[in-house]
C-alpha positions in Angstrom: 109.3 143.8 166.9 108.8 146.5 169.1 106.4 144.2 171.7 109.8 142.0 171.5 112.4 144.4 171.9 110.3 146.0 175.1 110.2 142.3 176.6 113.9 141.8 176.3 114.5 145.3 178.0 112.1 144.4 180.8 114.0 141.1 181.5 117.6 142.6 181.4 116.1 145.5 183.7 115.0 142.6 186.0 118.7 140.7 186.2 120.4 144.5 186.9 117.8 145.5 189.4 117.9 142.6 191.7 118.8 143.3 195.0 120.5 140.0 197.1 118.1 138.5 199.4 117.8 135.8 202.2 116.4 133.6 200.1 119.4 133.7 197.2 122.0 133.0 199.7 120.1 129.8 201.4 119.8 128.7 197.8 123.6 129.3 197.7 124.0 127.6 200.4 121.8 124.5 199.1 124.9 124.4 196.2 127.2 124.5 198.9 126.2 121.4 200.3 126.0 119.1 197.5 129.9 119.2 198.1 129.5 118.4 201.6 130.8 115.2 202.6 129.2 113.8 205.7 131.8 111.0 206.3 134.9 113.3 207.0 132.8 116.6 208.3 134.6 118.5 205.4 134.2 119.6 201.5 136.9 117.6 200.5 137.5 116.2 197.5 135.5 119.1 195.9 138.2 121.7 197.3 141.1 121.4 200.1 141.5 121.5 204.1 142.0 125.0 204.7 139.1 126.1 201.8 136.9 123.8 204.3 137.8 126.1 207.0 136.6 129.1 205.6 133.7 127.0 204.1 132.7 126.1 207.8 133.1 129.6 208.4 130.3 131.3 205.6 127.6 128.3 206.6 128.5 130.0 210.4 128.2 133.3 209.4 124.6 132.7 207.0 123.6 131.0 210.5 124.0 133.9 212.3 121.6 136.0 210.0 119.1 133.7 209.1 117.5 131.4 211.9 115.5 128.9 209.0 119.9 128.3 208.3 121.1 128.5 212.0 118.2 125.3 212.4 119.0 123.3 208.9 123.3 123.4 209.4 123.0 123.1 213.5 124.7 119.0 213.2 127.2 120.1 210.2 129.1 121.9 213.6 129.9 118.9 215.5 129.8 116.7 212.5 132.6 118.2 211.3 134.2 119.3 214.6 134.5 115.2 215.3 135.5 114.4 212.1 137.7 116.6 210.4 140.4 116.2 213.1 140.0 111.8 212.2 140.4 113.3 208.3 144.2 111.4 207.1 145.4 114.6 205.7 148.6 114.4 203.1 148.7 117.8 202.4 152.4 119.8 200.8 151.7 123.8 200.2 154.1 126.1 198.5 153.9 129.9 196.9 154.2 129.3 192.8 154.6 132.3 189.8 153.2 135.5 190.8 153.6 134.5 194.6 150.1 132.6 194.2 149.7 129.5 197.1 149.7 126.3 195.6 148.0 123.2 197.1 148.8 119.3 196.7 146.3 116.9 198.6 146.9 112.7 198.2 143.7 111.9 197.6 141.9 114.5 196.2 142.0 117.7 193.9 144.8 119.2 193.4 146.8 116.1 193.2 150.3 115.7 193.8 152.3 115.8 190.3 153.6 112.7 188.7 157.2 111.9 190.7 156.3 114.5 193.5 157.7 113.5 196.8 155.0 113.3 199.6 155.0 114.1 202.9 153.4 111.8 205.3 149.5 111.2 206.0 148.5 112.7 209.6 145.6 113.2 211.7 145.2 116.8 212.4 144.1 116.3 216.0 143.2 120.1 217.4 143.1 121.4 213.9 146.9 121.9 213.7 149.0 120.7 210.9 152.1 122.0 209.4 150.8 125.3 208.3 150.1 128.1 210.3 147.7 130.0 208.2 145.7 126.8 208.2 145.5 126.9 211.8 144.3 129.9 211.8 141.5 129.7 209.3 140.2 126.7 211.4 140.3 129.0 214.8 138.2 131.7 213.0 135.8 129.4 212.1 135.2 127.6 215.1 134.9 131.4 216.7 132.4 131.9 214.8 131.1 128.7 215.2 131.5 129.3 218.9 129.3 133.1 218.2 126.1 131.1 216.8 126.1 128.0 219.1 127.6 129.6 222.1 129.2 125.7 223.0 132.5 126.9 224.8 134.4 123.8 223.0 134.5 125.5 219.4 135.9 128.4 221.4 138.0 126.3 223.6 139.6 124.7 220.5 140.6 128.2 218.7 142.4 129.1 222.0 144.5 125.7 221.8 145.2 126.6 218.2 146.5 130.3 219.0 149.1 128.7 221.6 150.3 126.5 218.4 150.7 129.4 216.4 152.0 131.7 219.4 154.8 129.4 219.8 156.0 130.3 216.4 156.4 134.2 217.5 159.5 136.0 217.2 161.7 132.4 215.8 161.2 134.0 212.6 164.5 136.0 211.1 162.2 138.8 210.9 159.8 138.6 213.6 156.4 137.5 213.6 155.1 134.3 213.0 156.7 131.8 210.2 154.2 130.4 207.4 154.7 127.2 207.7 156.7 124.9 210.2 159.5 124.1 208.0 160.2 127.9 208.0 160.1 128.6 204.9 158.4 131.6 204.7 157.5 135.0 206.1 154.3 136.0 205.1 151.2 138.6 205.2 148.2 136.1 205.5 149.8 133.8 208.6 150.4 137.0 211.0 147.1 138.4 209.7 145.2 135.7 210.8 147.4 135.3 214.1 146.8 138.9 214.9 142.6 138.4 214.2 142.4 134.9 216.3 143.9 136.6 219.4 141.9 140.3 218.8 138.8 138.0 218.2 139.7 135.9 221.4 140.3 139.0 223.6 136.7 139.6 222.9 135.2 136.1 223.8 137.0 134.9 226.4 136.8 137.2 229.9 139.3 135.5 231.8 141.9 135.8 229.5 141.3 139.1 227.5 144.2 141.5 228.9 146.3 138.0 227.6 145.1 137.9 224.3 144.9 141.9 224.3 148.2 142.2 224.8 149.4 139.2 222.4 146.8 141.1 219.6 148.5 144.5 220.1 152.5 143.3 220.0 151.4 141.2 216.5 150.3 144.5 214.9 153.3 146.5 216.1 155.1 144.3 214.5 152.8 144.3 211.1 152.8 147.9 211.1 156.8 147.9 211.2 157.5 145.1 209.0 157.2 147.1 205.9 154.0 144.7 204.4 152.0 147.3 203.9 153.0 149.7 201.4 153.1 153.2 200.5 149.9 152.9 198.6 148.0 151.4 202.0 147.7 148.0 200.0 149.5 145.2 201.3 151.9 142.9 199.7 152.5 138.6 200.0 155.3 138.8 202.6 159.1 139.4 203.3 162.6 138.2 202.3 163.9 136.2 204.5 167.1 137.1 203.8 166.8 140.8 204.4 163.4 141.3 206.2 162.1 143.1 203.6 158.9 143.9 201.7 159.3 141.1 198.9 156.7 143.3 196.7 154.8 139.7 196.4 151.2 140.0 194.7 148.5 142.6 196.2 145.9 139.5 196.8 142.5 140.1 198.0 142.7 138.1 201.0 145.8 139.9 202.6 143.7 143.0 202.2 140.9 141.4 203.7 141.7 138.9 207.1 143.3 142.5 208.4 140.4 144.5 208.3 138.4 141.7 210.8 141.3 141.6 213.0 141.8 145.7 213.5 137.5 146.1 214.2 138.1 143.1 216.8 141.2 145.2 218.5 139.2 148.2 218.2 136.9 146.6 220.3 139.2 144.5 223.1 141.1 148.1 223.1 139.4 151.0 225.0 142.4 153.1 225.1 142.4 156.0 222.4 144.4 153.8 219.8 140.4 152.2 219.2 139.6 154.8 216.7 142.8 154.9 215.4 143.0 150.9 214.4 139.7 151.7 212.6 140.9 154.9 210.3 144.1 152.5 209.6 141.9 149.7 208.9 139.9 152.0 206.3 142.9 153.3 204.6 143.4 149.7 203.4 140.0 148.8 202.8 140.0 151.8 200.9 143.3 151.0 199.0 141.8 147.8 198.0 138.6 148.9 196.5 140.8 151.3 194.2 143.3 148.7 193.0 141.3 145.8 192.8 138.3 146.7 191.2 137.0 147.1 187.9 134.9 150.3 186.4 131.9 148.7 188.1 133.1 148.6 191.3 133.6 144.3 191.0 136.3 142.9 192.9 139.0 140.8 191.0 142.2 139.0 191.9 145.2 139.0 189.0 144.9 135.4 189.0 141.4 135.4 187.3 140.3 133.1 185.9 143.0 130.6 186.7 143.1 131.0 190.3 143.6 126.8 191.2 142.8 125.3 194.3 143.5 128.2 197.0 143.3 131.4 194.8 139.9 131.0 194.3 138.6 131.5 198.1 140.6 135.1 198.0 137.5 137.3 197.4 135.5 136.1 199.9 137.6 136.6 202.8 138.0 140.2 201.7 134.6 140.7 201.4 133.9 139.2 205.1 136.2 141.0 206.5 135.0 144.1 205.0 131.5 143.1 206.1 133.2 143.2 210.0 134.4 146.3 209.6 130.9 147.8 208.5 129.7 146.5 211.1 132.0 147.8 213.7 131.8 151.6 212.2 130.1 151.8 208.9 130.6 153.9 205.9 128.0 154.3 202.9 130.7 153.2 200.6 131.3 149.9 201.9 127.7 149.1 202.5 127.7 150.1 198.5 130.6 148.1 197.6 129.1 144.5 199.6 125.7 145.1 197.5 127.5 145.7 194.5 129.5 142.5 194.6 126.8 140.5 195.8 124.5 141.8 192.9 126.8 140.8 190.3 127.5 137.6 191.1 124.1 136.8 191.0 123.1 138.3 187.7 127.0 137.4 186.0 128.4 135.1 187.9 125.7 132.4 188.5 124.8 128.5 186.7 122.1 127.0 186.2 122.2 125.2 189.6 123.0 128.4 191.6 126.6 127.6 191.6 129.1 130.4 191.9 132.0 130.8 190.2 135.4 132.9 190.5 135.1 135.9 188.4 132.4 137.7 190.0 131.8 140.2 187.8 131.0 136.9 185.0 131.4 135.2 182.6 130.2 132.1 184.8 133.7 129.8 184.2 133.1 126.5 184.7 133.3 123.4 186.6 132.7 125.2 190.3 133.3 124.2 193.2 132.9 124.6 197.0 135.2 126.7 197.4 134.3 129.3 194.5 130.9 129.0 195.9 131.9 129.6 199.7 133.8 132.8 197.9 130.9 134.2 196.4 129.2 133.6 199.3 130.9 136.0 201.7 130.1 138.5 199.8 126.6 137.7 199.4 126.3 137.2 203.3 128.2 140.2 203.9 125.6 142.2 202.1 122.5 141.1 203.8 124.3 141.3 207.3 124.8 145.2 206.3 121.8 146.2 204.4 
């Protein structure tokens, strides 16, 4: 009995003592790309267009770390650069209960509901569609596609789709950029993500840097001013069209997160004094996030858990990415903490029997996966290795 109960100890000790290594995320990334399909360069039907995005972007950033990776994925680039943009996309998004982003897709998971009207198929030539938070998940990844491969037409592709999204600028009721091009909506994520394309491109493109500078820096005086961010540092979904104000939407993950990237890029293309200054704001959120969004064990979680559908799930990965930038750009022990944390307990909790990885991080493992709870998990796993 007590030869038994010693054994048992040992093993548990072994599952809470694990530290992430290389290894666990190329075996990650081996689940990954069972959902990878070849003909259309994207992870569709397995999850949706934008998911394949930030997909594109994890396999990029494990690539970037690990040279065995940078060597197996170096044709998923152009395969899916050529072919994603053939891909006949029907694709309708919306913002359901709790302000959580709903996807329909016409011929694949989530599908449109019975009686639903749909919008026409379309070829999203240049990686623009009707979406501009879309847009600019597909011009972070090919950046960082662009920061592994060095081919100037991954970064010559995100520049085309910041124009798309710059011409959006200041139409809006409220300023910034819409949502979507039926101007719907006013939100956090799609001037997050147009603030971190032009701070990343400001970096990467000499030519053009006081351009993109500039566009960078009059996006987040606007973000700062627009009342998103809250009196507790944490960000909420978006605004009210109708009076331009905080619309106290969800705190997700993700809005915490795509920030964070974009002010250690500014920091960066700005070499004024308001550098520093971009990174102490940039902590205040990060640090905001960690305290409302994480359980006694220091695990991240969205409110949606477990039932996050199609576009919930990929939250928590792009807050732990972005985090991971930040680190890297001016590090604190207590990020470095939080990343191994995560990482750890998605392996141990959060893990099948095939190394997929599923959407509550801190476990139970909920099943059926798929590529984009696995991307999720991912980041964070990635994100630790790049730090430790």
């Amino acid at each position: 009995m007590l030869k038994s109960s010693i054994q048992a100890l040992v093993a548990v000790l072994a599952v809470t003592s694990h530290s992430i290594s290389v290894s666990d995320a190329e075996l990650s990334l081996n689940t990954l790309q069972q959902w990878y399909n070849e003909s259309i360069g994207l992870w569709i039907p397995s999850t949706g267009w934008w998911n394949s995005a930030n997909c594109l972007t994890v396999v990029a950033d494990l690539a970037a770390i690990d040279s065995n990776v940078k060597t197996k994925v170096e044709s998923i680039f152009p395969r899916t650069f050529e072919k994603a943009q053939a891909y006949n996309l029907q694709l309708q998004k919306g913002v359901g209960a709790n302000w959580l982003p709903w996807s329909y897709y016409g011929d694949s998971w989530p599908w449109f509901p019975p009686h639903h009207p749909k919008p026409p198929s379309h070829q999203p030539n240049g990686f623009l569609n009707s979406y501009y938070d879309d847009e600019g998940w597909w011009a972070l990844a090919w950046i960082a596609v662009y920061d592994v491969t060095g081919d100037s037409r991954y970064l010559n592709t995100a520049e085309s789709i910041f124009q798309d999204m710059a011409a959006s600028y200041d139409t809006t009721p409220c300023g910034g950029i819409w949502w979507d091009k039926n101007h719907t909506y006013v939100n956090a994520i799609a001037n997050e993500l147009f603030l971190s394309v032009g701070a990343h491109l400001a970096n990467r493109v000499p030519s053009q840097s006081s351009y993109y500078l500039q566009w960078a820096q009059r996006e987040w005086a606007w973000f700062q001013s627009s009342g998103m961010i809250n009196a507790q540092n944490t960000i909420n979904d978006g605004l009210n069209i109708t009076t331009c104000r905080n619309n106290n939407g969800t705190v997700w993950s993700y809005n915490q997160g795509v920030v964070l990237g974009a002010l250690a890029e500014l920091s960066r293309a700005d070499t004024s004094e308001n550098s520093a200054r971009y990174l102490r704001t940039a902590k205040r959120i990060a640090d905001a996030a960690i305290a409302n969004l994480t359980d006694a064990d220091g695990v991240l979680h969205d409110p949606c858990e477990p039932d996050c559908g199609a576009d919930g799930s990929q939250f928590k990965g792009v807050f732990a990415r972005n985090l991971q930038r930040l680190q890297r750009a001016s590090p604190e022990a207590r990020y470095k903490t939080f990343l191994q944390d995560n990482a750890n307990a998605i392996w141990a909790d959060d893990r099948g029997a095939g190394n997929e990885l599923s959407v509550v991080w801190s476990g139970p493992f909920v099943s059926p996966t798929n590529a984009s709870t696995q991307s999720s998990a991912m980041d964070a796993i990635v994100g630790a290795i790049a730090v430790s």
